[in-house]
C-alpha positions in Angstrom: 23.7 -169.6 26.4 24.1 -173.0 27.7 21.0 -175.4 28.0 21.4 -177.8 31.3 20.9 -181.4 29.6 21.0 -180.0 26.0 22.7 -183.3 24.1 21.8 -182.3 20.4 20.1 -179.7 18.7 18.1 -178.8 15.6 17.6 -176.0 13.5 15.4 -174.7 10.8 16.6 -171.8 8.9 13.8 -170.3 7.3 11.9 -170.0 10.9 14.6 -169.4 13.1 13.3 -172.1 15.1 15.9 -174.3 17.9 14.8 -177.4 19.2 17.0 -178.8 22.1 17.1 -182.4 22.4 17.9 -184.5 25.8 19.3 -187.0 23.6 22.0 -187.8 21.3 20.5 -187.8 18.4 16.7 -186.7 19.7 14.0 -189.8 19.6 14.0 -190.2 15.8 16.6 -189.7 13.1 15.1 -188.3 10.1 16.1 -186.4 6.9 13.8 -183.7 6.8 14.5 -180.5 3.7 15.4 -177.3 5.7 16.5 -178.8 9.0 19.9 -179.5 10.2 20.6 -181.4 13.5 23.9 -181.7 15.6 25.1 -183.5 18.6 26.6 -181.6 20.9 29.3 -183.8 21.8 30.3 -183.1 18.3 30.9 -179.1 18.5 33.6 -180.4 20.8 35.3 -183.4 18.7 38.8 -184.2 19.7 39.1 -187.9 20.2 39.2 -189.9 17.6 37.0 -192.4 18.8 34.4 -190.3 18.8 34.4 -189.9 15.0 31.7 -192.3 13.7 29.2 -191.3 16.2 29.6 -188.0 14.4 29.6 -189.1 10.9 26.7 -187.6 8.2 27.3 -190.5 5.8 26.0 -189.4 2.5 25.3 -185.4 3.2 27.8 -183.0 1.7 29.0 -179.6 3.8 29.0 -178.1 0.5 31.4 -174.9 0.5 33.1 -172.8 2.8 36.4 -175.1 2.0 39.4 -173.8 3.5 41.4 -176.7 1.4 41.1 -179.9 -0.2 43.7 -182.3 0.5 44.0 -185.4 -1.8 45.1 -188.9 -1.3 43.8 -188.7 2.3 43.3 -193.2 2.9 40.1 -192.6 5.5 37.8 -190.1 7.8 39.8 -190.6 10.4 42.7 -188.9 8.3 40.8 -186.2 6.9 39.4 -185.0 10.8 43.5 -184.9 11.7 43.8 -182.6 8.6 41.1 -180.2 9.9 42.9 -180.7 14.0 45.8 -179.3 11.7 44.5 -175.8 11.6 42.8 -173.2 13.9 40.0 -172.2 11.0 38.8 -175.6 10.8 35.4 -176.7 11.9 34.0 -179.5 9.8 35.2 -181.4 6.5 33.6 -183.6 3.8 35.6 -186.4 2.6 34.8 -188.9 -0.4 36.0 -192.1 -0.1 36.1 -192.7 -3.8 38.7 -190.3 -4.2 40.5 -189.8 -1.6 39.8 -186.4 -1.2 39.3 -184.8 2.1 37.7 -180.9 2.2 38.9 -179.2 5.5 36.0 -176.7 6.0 35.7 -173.2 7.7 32.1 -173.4 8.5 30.1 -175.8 10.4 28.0 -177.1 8.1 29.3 -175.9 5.0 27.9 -173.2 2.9 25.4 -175.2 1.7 24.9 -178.5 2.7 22.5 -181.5 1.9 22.5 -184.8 0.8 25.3 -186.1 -1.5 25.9 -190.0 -2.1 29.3 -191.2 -1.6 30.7 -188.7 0.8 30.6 -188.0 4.5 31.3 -185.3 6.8 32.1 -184.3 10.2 31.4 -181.5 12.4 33.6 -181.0 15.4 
């Protein structure tokens, strides 16, 4: 069900519990173990200059890959892989490598912090 002024959201698996957030990104940004946060505005990411508001820099959707495309030259690229195809929901791309996971889950399989690679939800 839709939440009137519900901007962000987050979630803790192992309670069940849903916190609804009037802002973007709540009041504080933390990493906390067990608890993953989204923007709203992000579950509906078509524009590409919305991209790096959307951006978990460092954090790894970890599975759930539909594909890995290589030689992908930014973010911005990889989120047009995943516009590509229906399935896709989120990637993780690693700028080292240029390699650019287009993902059929949200967050994943298993995500969590990873240096050196971003994702996106959308």
């Amino acid at each position: 069900a839709k939440t009137p002024g519900c901007k962000s959201i987050a979630y803790e698996g192992a309670t069940l519990d849903c916190w609804v957030k009037t802002g973007e990104r709540g009041a504080q940004v933390l990493a906390k173990a067990g608890i993953d946060s989204a923007s709203m505005s992000c579950f509906t990411l078509r524009n590409a200059d919305k991209v790096n508001s959307c951006v978990h820099r460092n954090y790894d959707f970890l599975g759930a890959d539909i594909k890995c495309v290589k030689d992908v030259a930014d973010i911005n690229k990889c989120v047009a892989e995943c516009k590509k195809l229906d399935t896709c929901v989120s990637i993780t791309y690693e700028p080292g490598s240029k390699d650019c996971w287009v993902k059929n889950k949200r967050l994943g399989a298993n995500p969590g912090p990873k240096a050196n690679v971003h994702s996106v939800e959308m």
